[in-house]
C-alpha positions in Angstrom: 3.2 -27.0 -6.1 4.1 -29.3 -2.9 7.8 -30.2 -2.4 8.6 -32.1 0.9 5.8 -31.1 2.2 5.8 -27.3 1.9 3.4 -25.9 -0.3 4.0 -22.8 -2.6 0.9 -20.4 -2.1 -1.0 -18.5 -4.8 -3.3 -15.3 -4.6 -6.2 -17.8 -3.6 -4.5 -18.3 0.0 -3.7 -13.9 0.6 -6.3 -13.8 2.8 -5.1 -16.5 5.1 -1.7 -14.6 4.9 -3.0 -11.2 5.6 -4.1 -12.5 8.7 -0.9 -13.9 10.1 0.2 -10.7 9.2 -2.9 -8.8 11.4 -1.5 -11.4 14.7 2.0 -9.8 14.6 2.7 -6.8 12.5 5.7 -5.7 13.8 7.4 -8.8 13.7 5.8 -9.9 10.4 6.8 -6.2 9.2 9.4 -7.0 6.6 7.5 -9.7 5.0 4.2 -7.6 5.3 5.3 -5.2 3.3 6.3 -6.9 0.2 3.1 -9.3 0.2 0.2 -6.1 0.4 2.6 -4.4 -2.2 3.2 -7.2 -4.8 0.4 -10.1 -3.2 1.8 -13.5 -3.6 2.5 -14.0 -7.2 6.4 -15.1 -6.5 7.8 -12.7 -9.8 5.9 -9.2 -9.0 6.9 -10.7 -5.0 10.6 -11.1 -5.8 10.3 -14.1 -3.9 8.0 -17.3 -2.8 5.6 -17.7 0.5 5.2 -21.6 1.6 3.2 -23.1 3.9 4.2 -25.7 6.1 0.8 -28.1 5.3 0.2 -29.4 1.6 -3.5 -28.9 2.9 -5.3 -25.5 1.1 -5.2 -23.0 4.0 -8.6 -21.3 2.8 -10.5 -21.2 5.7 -8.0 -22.7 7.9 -5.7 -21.8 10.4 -1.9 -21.4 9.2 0.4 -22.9 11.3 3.7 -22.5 9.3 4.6 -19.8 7.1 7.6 -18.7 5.8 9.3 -16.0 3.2 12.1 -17.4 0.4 13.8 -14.5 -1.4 16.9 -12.5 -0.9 16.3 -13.7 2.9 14.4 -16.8 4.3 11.7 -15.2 7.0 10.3 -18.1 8.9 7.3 -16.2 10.6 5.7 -19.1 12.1 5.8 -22.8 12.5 6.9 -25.6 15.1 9.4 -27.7 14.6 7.8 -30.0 12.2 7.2 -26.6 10.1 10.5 -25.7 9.8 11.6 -29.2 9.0 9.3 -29.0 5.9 10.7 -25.4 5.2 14.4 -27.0 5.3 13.6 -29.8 3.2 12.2 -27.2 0.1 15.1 -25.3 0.9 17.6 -27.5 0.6 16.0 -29.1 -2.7 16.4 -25.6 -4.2 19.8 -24.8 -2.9 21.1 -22.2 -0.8 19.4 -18.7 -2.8 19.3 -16.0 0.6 22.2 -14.3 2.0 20.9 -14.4 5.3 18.0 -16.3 7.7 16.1 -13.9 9.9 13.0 -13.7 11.9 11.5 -14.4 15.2 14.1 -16.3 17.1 12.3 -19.5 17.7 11.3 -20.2 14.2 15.2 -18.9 12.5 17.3 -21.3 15.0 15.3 -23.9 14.7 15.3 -23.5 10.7 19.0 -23.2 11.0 19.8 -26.0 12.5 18.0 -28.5 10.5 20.1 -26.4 7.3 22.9 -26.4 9.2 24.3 -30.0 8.0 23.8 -29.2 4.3 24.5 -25.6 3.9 27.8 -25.7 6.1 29.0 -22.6 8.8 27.7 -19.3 9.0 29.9 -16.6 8.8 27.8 -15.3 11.6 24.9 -16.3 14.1 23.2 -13.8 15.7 20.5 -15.3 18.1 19.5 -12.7 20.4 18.2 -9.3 18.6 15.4 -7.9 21.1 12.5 -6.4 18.5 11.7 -3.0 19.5 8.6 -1.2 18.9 7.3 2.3 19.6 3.7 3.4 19.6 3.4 6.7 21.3 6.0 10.2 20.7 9.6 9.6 21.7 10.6 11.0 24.7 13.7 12.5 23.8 14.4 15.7 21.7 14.0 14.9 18.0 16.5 16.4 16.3 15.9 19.2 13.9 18.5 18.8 11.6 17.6 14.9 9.9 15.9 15.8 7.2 14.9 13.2 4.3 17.9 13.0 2.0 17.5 14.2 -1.7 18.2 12.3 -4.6 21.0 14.9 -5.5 22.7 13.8 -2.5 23.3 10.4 -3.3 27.1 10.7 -3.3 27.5 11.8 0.1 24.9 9.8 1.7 26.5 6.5 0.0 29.5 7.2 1.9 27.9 7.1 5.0 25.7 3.9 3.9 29.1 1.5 3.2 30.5 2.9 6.5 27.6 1.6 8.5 27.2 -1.7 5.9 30.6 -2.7 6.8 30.3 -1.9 10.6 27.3 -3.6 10.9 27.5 -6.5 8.9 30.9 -6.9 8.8 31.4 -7.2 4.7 31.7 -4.7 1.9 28.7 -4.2 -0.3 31.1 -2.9 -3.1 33.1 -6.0 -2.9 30.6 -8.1 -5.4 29.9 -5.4 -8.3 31.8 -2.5 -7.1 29.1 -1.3 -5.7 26.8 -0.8 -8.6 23.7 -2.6 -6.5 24.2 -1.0 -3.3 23.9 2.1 -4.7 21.0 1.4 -6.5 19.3 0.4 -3.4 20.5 3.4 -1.6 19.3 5.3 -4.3 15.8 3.1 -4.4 15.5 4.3 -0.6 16.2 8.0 -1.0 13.5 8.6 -4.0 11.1 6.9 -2.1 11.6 9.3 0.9 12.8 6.6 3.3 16.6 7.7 4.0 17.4 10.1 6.7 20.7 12.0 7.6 21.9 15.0 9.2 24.5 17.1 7.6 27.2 18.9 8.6 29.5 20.8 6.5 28.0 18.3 3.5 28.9 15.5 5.3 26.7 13.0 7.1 27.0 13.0 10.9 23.9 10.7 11.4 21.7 8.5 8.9 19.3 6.0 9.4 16.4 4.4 7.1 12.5 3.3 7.0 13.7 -0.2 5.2 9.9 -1.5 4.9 7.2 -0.4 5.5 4.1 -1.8 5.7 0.3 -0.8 6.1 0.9 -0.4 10.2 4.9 -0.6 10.8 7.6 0.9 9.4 10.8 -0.7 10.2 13.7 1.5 10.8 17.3 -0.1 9.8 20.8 1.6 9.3 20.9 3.5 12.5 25.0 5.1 12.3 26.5 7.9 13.6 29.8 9.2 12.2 32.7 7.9 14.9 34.1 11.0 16.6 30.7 12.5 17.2 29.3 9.1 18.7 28.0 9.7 22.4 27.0 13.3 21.9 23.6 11.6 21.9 22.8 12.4 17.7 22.2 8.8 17.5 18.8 9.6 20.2 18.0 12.6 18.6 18.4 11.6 15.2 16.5 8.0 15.3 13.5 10.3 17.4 13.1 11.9 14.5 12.6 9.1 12.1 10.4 7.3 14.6 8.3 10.7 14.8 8.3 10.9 10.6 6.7 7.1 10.7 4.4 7.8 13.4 3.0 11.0 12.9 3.8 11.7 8.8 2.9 8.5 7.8 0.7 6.7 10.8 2.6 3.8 11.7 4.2 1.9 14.7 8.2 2.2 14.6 10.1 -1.1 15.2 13.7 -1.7 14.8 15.7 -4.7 16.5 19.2 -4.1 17.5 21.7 -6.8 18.7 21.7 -8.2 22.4 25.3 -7.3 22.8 25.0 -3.6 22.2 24.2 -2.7 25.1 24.8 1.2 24.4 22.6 1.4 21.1 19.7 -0.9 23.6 19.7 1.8 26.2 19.2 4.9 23.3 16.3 3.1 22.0 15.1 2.9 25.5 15.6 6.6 26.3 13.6 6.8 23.3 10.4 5.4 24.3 11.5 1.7 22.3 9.9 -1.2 24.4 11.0 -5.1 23.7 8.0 -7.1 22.0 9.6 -10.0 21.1 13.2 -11.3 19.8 15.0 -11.4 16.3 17.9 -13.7 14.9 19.8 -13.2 12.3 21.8 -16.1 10.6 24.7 -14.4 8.3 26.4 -16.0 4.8 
């Protein structure tokens, strides 16, 4: 169970991570919501939660935490934490397609995985995490509507567009797109992807991509280019903020990159205020 130090935690230690959780539930949000769905048992999980102290953490403070699974989510640790994090890591080999997390704890992760794992297609170190707690204060708009399953083929569209805008490669590349669109498809049966149509064709989509007991994390934010600043992207992510807070009682968060400047001010307008800072280390 202990590799370089990091341990690999069981059901006995949920309680200990429930309660990092409870500290900071928008920023632990995407980890949060995997762990009080699936607990800690790494195959119902889809991925492993380590501790940064072979020590049990029953009872005891944790002081380094961190997700391994399709991404590594450091959540919290010093440097000596994320040391112990790199070494497991690196003994297992490079399994994520992405680091990502509070800023402190990714940077510092990458750059002691830096010198084994090679360059990063992509370092994104300043991603202000945006939370909302109250109505927006713009004009939801009407028209974004959950999308239905029977829709799947001109949502996915839509979807690829803003994958390959965003993070600059094409899902379909891989498996011709056979998983994407089962993830897309994952999303809309469970009610958490968004559009407005026009003429069948999506002007504006975004999604809920987790969702935890208090936060639900809103991801995929696009509007169709030609009808960008006629302010759908406002009214649009208003509405999905509103769906989280009022139809399903949680805080919306989303964090957006420090260089987009135009999408930072929307969120604003929106009632979004900064509560802390993402990065995102790309493969």
């Amino acid at each position: 169970m202990r590799l370089a130090g990091a341990r690999l935690l069981d059901e006995r230690d949920l309680p200990e991570v429930l309660g990092v959780f409870e500290d900071d539930p928008v920023g632990s949000c995407m980890v949060a919501a995997r762990v009080e769905s699936a607990g800690l048992d790494p195959w119902r999980l889809g991925g492993e939660i380590w501790a940064s102290d072979s020590r049990s953490l029953r009872g005891n403070r944790v002081d380094g935490l961190c997700f391994s699974g399709p991404n590594l989510i450091p959540l919290r640790g010093n440097a000596s934490a994320m040391r112990s994090f790199a070494d497991r890591a690196r003994r297992r080999g490079r399994m994520c397609s992405s680091l990502v997390g509070p800023a402190e704890q990714v940077l510092s992760l990458w750059e002691e995985l830096q010198p084994d794992w090679g360059t990063a297609r992509e370092v994104r170190a300043d991603q202000p995490l945006m939370a909302l707690g109250g109505p927006p204060t713009v004009k939801i708009d009407p028209l974004v509507r959950q999308v239905r399953p029977d829709e799947l083929d001109r949502y996915l569209p839509a979807a690829i567009a803003m994958f390959i805008e965003e993070v600059g490669v094409d899902p379909c590349a891989d498996d011709g797109g056979a998983g994407y669109r089962a993830r897309v498809a994952e999303l809309i049966a469970g009610g958490r992807a968004f559009a407005r149509f026009e003429n069948g064709e999506v002007v504006f989509k975004a999604e809920i991509g987790a969702l935890s007991k208090k936060v639900g994390q809103i991801q995929g934010v696009w509007v169709r280019p030609g009808r960008r600043g006629e302010g759908l992207g406002s009214g649009g992510t208003a509405a999905v903020a509103d769906r989280l807070l009022r139809g399903l009682g949680r805080t919306a968060s989303l964090y957006v990159n420090g260089y987009n400047h135009v999408a930072r001010a929307a969120y604003r307008r929106i009632g979004f205020e900064q509560v802390g800072t993402y990065a995102t280390v790309l493969f």
